[in-house]
N, C-alpha and C positions, 0 to 999 in steps of 0.2 A: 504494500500500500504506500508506504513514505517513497518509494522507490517512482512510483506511478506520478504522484503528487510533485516527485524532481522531475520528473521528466516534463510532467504538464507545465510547470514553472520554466522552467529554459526554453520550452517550444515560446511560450507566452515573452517571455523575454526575448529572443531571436524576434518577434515578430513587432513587438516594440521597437529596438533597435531599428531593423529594417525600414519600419514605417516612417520613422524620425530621419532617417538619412535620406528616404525617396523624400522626404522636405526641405532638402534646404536650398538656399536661393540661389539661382544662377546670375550671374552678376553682365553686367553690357561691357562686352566688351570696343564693341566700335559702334559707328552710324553710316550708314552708308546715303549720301544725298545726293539727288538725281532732281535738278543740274548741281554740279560744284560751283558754276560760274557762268553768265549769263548777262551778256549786251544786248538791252532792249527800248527800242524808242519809247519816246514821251507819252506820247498817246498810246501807248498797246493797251489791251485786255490785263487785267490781273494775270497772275501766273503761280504755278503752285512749288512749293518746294516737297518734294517728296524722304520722310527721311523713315528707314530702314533701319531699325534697332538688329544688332547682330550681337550674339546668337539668337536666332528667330525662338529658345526655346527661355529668354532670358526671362524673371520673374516679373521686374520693373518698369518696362517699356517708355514709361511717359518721359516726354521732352518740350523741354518749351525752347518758343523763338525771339531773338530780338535781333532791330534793326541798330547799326551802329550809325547810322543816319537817315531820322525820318525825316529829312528835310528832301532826300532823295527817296525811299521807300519803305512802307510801313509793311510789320507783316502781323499775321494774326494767328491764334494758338494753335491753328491745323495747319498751318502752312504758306496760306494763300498770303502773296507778294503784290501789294500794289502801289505802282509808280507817283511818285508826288512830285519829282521833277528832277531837273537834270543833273550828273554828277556821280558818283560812285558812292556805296555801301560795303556792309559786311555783314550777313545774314548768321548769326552766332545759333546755333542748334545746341541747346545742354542739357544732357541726360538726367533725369535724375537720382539715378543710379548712379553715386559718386561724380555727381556734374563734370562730367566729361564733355568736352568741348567741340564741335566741326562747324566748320564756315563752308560759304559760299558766298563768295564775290561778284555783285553785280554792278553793272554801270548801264547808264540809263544817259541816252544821247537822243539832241535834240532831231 
């Protein structure tokens, strides 16, 4: 009986373990953004920044965006890029998974 009762107990523990380790978080390692960089006249359409959290199986996904000149283009928390006028930016992507950092370079001509 106590023999049964060790074994149930270490079955039970192995699968505790187990369960605890199939949890724990996978961390971002990069971002992949589509475009890096991008010259676009005055009057275009909005335009989207596409960014790609890698590894696609990471726990934390979320990234936010800022523009390092809205005086040239503003963006907003999904991506979308719109033109305010002419001059260059730097489109900052940061993980928030240990804020890790990717740009994308855009200029904006009259």
């Amino acid at each position: 009986m106590k023999r049964n009762l060790f074994n149930f107990i270490t079955v039970a523990l192995l699968l505790i373990v187990a369960a605890v380790a199939c949890g724990k978080d996978v961390s971002v390692k990069s971002v992949s953004l589509d475009p890096t960089s991008k010259t676009v006249y005055i009057d275009e359409d909005p335009f989207l920044i596409r960014a790609t959290v890698l590894p696609g199986d990471a726990t934390n996904k979320e990234v936010s965006c800022k523009s390092s000149n809205e005086d040239v283009v503003k963006v907003d928390v999904r991506g979308w890029v719109t033109i305010k006028g002419a001059g260059e930016a730097k489109i900052t992507v940061t993980t928030e998974d240990k804020g890790k950092k990717f740009e994308c370079k855009v200029k904006v001509v009259k």
